[in-house]
C-alpha positions in Angstrom: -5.9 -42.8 -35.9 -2.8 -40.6 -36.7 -1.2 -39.1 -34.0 0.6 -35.7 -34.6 3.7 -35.8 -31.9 3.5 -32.3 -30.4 6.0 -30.3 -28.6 5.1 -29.9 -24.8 3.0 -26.7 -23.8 2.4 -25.0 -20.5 -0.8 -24.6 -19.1 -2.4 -21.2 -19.2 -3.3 -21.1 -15.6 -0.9 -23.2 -13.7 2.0 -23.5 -16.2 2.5 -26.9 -15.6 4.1 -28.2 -18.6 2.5 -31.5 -21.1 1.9 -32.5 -24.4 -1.0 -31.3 -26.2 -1.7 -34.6 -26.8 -2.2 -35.8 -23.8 -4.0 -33.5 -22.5 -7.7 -34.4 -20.5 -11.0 -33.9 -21.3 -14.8 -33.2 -19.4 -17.1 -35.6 -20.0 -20.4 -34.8 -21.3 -22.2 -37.7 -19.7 -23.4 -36.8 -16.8 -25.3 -38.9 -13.3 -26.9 -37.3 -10.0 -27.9 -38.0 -7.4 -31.1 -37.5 -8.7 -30.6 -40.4 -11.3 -29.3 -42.5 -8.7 -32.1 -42.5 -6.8 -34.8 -44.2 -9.8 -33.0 -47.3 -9.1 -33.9 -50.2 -11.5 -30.1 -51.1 -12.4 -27.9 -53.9 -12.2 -25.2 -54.0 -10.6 -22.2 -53.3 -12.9 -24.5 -50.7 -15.3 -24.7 -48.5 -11.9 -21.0 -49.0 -10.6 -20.5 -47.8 -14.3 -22.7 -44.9 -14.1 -21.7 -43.9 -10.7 -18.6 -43.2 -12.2 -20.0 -40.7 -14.3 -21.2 -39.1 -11.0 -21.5 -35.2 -11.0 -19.2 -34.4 -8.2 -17.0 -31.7 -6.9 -13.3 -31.6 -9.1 -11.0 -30.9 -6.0 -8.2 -30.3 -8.6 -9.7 -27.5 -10.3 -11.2 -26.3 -6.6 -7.6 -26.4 -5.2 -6.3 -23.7 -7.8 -9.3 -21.2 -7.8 -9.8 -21.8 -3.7 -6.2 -19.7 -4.2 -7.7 -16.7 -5.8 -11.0 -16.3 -4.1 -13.8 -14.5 -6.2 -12.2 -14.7 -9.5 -13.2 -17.9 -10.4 -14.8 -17.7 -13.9 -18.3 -19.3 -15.3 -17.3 -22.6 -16.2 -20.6 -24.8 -17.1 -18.6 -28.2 -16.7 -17.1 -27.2 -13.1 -17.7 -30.7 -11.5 -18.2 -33.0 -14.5 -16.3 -36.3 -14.6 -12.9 -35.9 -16.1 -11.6 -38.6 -18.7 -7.5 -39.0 -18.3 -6.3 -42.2 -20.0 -2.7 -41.3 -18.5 -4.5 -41.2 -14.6 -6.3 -43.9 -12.7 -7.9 -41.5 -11.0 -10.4 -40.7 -13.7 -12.0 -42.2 -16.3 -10.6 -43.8 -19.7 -11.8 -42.5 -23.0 -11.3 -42.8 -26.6 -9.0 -39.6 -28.0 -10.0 -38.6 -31.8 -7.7 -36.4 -33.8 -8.9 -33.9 -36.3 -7.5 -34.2 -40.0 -3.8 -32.4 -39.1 -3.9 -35.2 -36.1 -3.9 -32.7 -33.1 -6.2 -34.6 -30.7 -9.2 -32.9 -29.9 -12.1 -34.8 -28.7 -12.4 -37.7 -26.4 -15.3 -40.1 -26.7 -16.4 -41.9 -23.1 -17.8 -45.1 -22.5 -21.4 -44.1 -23.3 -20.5 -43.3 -27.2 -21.0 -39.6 -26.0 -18.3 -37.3 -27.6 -16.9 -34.2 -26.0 -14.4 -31.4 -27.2 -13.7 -30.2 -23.4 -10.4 -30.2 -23.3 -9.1 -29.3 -19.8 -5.5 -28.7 -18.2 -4.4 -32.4 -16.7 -3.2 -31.2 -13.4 -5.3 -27.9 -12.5 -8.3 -28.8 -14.8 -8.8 -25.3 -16.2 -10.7 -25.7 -19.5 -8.1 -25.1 -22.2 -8.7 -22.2 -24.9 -9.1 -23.1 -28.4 -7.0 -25.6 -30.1 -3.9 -24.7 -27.1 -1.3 -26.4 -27.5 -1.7 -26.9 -31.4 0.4 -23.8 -32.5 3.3 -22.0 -30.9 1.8 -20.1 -27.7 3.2 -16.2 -26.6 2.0 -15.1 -23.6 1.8 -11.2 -22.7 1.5 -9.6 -19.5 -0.9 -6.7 -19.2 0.9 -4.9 -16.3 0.1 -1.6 -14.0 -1.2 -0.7 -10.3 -5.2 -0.6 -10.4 -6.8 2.3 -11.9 -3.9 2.4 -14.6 -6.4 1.4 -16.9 -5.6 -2.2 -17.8 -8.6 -3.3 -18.2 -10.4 -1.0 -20.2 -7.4 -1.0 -22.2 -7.9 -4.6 -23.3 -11.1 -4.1 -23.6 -10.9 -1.8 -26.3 -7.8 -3.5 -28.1 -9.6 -6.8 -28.0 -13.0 -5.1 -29.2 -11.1 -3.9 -32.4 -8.2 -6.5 -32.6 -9.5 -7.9 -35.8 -9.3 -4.8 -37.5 -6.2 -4.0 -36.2 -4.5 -7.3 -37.1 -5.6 -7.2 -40.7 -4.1 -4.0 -41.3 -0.5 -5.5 -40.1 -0.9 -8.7 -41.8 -2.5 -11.1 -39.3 -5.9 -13.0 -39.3 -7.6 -14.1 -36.4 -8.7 -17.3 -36.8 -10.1 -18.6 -33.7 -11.3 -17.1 -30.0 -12.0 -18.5 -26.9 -15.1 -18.5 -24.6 -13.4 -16.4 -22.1 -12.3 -13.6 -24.2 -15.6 -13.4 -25.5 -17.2 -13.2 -21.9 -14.8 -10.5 -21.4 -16.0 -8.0 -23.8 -19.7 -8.7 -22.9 -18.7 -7.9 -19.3 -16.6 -5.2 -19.9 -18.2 -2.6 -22.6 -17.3 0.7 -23.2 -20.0 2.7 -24.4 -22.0 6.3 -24.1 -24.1 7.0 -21.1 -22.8 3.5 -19.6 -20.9 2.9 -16.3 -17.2 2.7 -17.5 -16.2 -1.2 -16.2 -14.4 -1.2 -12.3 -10.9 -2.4 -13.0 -10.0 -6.3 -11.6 -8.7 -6.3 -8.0 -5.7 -6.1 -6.8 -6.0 -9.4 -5.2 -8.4 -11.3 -8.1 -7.4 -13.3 -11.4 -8.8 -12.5 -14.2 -8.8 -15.6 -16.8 -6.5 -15.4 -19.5 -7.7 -14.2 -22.7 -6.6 -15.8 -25.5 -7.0 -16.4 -29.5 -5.2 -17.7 -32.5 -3.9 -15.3 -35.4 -2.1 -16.3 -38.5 0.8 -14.6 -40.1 -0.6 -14.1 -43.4 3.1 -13.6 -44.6 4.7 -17.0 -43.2 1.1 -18.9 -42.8 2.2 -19.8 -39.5 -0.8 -19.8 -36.4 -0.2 -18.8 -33.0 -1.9 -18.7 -30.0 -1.6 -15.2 -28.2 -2.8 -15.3 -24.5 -3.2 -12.2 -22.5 -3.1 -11.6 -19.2 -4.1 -8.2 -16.4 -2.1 -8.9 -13.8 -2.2 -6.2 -11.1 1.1 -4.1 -10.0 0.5 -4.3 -6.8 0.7 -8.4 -7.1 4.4 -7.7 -7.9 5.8 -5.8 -5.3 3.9 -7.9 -2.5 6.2 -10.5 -1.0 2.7 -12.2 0.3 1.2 -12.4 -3.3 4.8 -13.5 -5.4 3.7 -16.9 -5.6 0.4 -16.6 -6.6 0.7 -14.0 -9.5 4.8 -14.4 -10.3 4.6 -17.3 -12.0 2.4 -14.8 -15.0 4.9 -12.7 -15.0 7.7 -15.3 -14.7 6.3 -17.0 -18.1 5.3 -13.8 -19.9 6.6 -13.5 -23.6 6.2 -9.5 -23.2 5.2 -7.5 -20.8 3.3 -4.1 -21.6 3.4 -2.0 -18.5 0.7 0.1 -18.1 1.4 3.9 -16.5 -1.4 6.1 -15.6 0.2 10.1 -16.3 -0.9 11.1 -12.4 1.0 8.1 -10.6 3.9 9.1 -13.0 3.6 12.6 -11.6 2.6 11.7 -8.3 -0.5 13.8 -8.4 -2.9 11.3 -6.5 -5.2 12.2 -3.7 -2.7 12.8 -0.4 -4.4 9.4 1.5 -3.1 7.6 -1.5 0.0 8.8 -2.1 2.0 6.7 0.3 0.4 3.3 -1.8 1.1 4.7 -5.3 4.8 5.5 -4.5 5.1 2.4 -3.2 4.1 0.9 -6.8 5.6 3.3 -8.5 6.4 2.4 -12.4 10.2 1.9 -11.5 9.3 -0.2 -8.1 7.0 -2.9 -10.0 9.9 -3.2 -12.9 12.6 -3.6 -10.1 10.2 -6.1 -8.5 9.1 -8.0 -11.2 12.9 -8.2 -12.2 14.2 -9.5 -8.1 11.7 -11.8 -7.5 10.7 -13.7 -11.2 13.3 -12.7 -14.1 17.4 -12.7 -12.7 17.2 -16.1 -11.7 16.8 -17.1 -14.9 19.1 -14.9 -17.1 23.1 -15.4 -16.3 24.1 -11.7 -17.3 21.3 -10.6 -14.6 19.1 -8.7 -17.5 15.7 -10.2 -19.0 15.4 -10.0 -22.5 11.6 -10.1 -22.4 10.3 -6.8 -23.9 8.9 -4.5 -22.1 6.5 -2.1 -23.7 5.9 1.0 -21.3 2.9 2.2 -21.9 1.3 5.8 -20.5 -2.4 5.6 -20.6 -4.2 8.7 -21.2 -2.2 10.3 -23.6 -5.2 12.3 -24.7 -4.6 14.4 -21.4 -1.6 15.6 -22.2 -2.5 18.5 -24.4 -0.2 20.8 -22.0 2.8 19.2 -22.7 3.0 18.2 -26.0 2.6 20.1 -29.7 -1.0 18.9 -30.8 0.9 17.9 -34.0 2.4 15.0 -31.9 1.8 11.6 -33.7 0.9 10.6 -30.1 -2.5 12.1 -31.2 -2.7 10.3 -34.5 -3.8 6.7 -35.4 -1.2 4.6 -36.9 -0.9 5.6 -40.4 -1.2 2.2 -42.0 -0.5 3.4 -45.6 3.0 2.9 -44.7 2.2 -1.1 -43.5 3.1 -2.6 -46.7 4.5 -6.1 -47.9 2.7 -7.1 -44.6 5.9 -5.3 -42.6 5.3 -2.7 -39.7 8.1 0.3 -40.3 10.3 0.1 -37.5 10.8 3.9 -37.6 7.3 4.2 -36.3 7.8 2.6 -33.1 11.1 4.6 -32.8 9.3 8.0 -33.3 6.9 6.8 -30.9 9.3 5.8 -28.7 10.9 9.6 -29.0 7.7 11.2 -28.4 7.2 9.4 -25.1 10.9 10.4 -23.6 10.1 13.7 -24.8 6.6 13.8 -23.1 7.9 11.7 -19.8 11.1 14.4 -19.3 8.9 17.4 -19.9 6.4 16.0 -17.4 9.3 15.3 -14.3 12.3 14.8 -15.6 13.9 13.5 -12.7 11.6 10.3 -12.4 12.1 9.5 -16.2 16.1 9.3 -15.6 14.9 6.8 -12.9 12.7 5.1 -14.8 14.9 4.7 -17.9 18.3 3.7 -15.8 15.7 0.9 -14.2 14.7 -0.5 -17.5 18.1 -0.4 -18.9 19.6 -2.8 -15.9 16.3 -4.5 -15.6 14.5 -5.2 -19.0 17.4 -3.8 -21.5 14.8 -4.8 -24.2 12.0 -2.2 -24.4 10.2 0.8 -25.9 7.7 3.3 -24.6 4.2 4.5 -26.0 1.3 6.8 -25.8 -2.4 5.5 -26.0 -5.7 6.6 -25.2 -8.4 3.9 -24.8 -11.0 6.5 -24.6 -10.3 9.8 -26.1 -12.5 11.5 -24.1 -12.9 12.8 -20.3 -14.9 9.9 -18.2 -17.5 12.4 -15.7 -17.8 11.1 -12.1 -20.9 10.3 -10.7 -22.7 9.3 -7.9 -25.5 6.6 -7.9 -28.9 5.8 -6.0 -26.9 3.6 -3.5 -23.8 6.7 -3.2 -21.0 4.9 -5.0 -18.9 6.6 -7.4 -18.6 5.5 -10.8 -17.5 7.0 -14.4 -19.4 8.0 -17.5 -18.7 9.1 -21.3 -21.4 11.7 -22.4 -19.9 11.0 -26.0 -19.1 7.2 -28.2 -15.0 6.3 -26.9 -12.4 6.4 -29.9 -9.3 4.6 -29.4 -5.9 6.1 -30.0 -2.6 3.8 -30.6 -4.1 0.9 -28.7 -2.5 -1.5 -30.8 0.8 0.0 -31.2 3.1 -1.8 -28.0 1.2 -5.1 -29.1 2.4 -4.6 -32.2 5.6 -3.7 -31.3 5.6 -6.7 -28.9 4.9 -9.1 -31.3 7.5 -8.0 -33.9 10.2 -8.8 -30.7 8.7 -12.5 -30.6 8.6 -13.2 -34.3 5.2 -13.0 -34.7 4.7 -9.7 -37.2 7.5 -9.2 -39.6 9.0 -5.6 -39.7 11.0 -3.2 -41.9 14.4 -1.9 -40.2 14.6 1.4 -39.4 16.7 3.6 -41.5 18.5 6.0 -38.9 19.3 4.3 -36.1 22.3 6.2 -34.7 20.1 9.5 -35.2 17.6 7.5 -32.8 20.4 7.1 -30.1 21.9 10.7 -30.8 18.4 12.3 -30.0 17.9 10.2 -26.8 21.6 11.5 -25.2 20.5 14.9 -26.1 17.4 14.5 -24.6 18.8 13.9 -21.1 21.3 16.4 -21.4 18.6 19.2 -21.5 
């Protein structure tokens, strides 16, 4: 068998670092109890079997026992675990496919299995990981910023988006799929309640191909909950996703940027206010690791809702146009769009409270010097309250959602990590002239 030497990867859930290689595997033979109890075998065929024993993983317990509830379906949960680098599981025989990235394991029954799992926290492992370069990206904002209606829409359409800048996806996992199916947006249907601010929601992953360079990568995505960030009791659970993100896209809802929520809630949303969560995320997970004391992850500031705005801005605003893609050619995303973009926002931000933009901005240049802001809309449309048999409130659209921009910050994202080639835009001290006259308005 040829053996592909890999660099190391980091796990999706715990970030422990390994080879790809060496990763383990859930068998797919299977004893209970039940089994056990037929008797009729000799002695060394049931000490073998028993080892196949359906029994509780305490390694995969022990990380989920940390985020109670959010544990996700996971049909081999307590199946034996082959580890030819541990004797404290079984010994299998690793296959390689034809490019020599190991990725089956075959146990001691003949029975084959493509399970791969994490080797220290057991998490099953998406889709080829650890095969092609891996970027994680953060999905940030307080709950009811709409994260996760957000990624649902983005990850409903991200095929269509991604051929349109030059990318193919070539591979999804379980999880993301079980996302969407639990999470859909549609007409006359409860709009999907938001994670908590406590839970984990798995990471959502896939594999896209540069159709320019040919190269794969795996693109993992994350909703991680604001509130997680600026709550000294919950650093070291949910830090260590922010600490390992790629990008960030924080997510701002217009009314917690204007401070507009209902008066028993305004105390908590100041508290996570935009700037708080960057300054937090920044403290507690980013300056230890940069000397100058600045992170040069980007940061994509995002205001959900832009659809709202109306008010503010000239309904000739690009903010409430789709990306012209016409202008995506060679396989290269313009630069100058995310700069207009980027314009439009500080335009809209300042004309909404100008005084919490000049915070906002001075906190991202000291903090995350590396970012841009945008406009989206997962919805297009005015979700209705409502009030059901039981008296609990939930949303509904009386007409189909459209999306607006969604893909633009991932985009923009990705062209900071290499991943989507991008034309250079052609007036870049104009850019920086506008934004000093902006603030001296």
């Amino acid at each position: 068998m040829d053996i592909k030497q890999m660099a190391d990867c980091k796990c999706p859930f715990c970030f422990q670092r390994f080879s790809p290689q060496k990763a383990a595997f859930k068998a797919m033979t299977v004893f209970t109890e039940q089994d056990f109890s037929a008797g009729g075998y000799e002695e060394e065929e049931l000490e073998l079997k028993k080892k196949y024993a359906l029994e509780t993983d305490a390694a995969y317990e022990q990380f989920w026992n940390r985020y109670p509830g959010s544990e996700p379906q996971n049909d081999f949960r307590d199946y034996p675990v082959i580890d030819n680098l541990s004797d404290a599981y079984l010994s299998g025989r690793y296959e390689a496919d034809t490019s020599g990235f190991i990725n089956r394991a075959v146990d001691a029954f003949g029975v084959a299995t493509k399970v791969r799992i994490c080797p220290y926290c057991h998490n099953v492992l998406p889709f080829e990981f650890g095969k092609y370069p891996v970027k994680y990206i953060s999905v940030a904002g307080i709950t009811s910023s709409g994260k996760t209606v957000y990624l649902s829409q983005l990850l409903r359409q991200i095929e269509t988006f991604f051929v349109k800048a030059g990318l193919t996806v070539v591979g999804t996992y379980d999880e993301a799929e079980r996302f969407l199916d639990n999470y859909r947006i549609l007409k006359d249907v409860p709009l999907p309640r938001g994670n908590a601010a406590d839970g984990l929601m798995p990471p959502l992953a896939l594999n896209v191909k540069c159709n320019q360079t040919q190269q794969v990568y795996t693109l993992v995505f994350y909703d991680i909950a604001g509130e997680n960030c600026v709550r000294p009791e919950q650093m070291e659970k949910y830090g260590p996703f922010i600490q390992n993100s790629d990008g960030i896209l924080l997510m701002i809802d217009p009314d917690q940027f204007l401070g507009t929520q209902p008066r028993e809630k305004e105390a908590e949303k100041e508290a996570h206010s935009p700037d708080k969560v960057i300054a937090a995320m920044w403290n507690a997970f980013v300056t230890s690791d940069n000397t100058e004391g600045k992170s040069r992850i980007p940061l994509a500031v995002t205001l959900s809702k832009s659809d709202t705005q109306t008010d503010v801005l000239d309904y000739r605003s690009q903010l409430f146009a789709n990306i012209r893609y016409q202008e995506y050619t060679d396989g290269s995303i313009p630069q100058k769009e995310f700069a207009a973009t980027d314009m439009e926002v500080r335009r809209l931000l300042t004309g909404l409270n100008k005084t919490k933009t000049e915070i906002l901005c001075n906190k991202l240049n000291e903090c995350f010097p590396v970012h841009a802001f945008f406009a989206v809309s997962a919805l297009n449309a005015m979700p209705k309250e409502q009030t059901g048999a039981n008296f609990e409130n939930y949303y509904l659209l009386d007409e189909d959602p459209e999306t607006i921009r969604v893909e633009e910050p991932v985009f923009w994202i990705l062209s900071k990590l290499g991943v989507l080639q991008v034309k250079e835009a052609e007036q870049k001290k104009k850019h920086a002239g506008f934004l000093r006259r902006l603030f001296e308005m």
